[in-house]
N, C-alpha and C positions, 0 to 999 in steps of 0.2 A: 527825690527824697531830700529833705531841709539836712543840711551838712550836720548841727548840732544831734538831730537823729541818728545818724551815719556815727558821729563820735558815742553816743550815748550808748548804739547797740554795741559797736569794737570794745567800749572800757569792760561793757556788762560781760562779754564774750570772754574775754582777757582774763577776767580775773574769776572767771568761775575753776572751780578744780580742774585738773587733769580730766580726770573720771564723768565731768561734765561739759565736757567740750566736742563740738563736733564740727565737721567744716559743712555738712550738707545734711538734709535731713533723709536722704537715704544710708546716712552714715550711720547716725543715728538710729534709725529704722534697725540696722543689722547686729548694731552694738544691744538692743534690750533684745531682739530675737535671740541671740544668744545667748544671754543673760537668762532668758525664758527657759530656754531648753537645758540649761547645766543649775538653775537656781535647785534648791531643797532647802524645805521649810520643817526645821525640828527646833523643838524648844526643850531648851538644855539647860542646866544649871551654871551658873557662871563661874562655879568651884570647880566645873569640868575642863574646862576653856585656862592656856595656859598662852602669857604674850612672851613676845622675847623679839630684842633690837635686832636688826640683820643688816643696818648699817647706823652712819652719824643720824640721819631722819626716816628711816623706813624700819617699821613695826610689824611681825607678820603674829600671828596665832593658831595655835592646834588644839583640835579637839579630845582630850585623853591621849596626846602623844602621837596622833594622825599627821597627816601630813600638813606642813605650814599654809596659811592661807591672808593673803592682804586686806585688811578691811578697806572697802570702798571710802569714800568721805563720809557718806551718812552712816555708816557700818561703824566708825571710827568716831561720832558722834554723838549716836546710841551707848559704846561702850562709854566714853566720857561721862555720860551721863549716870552710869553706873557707877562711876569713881567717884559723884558730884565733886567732878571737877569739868571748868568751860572748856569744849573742843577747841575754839581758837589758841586758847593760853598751851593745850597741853600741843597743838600741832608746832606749835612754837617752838619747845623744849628738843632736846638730844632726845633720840627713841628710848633710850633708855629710863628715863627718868617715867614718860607715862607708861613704861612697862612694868616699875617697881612701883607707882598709885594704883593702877588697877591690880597687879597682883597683891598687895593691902587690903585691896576692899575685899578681892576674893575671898582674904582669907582670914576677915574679920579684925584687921587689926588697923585698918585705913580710915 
């Protein structure tokens, strides 16, 4: 394989999320099987959904007071996009700041 390929796939690998990284595609494989089996698909008002920081960069959310849950990247993209504010700008920011925009839009005044 031509070395500039070998660099091209490493840089691509490197800088995808966390959440998007695998070393082997049976990794991969076991990480959406699980995913598969613990996913649940409800559609909920976003006035139900409540965010809050749990450190300097990690944001979790609960459903009416449920137990906290970490949005994936795309998860965390989706809500951004509810804030019509850019994912990259708000992953940027201290957790807090995109937990007091989206609770705004929530709640009409964002």
């Amino acid at each position: 394989m031509p070395l500039d390929t070998i660099s091209t796939v490493s840089r691509e690998w490197a800088t995808r999320p966390d959440d998007q990284r695998y070393t082997s595609l049976l990794d991969m494989e076991q990480h959406f099987a699980t995913v598969r089996r613990n996913s649940v698909a409800q559609a909920v008002s976003s006035r139900r959904i409540a965010f809050k920081p749990t450190s300097q960069h990690d944001l979790t959310l609960s459903l009416d007071g449920g137990p906290d849950i970490s949005p994936t990247h795309h998860a965390f993209g989706q809500l951004a996009t509810l804030a019509r504010a850019p994912a990259g700008y708000l992953r940027r920011l201290p957790a807090r700041e995109p937990a007091s925009r989206v609770g705004r839009m929530r709640d009409g005044s964002g």
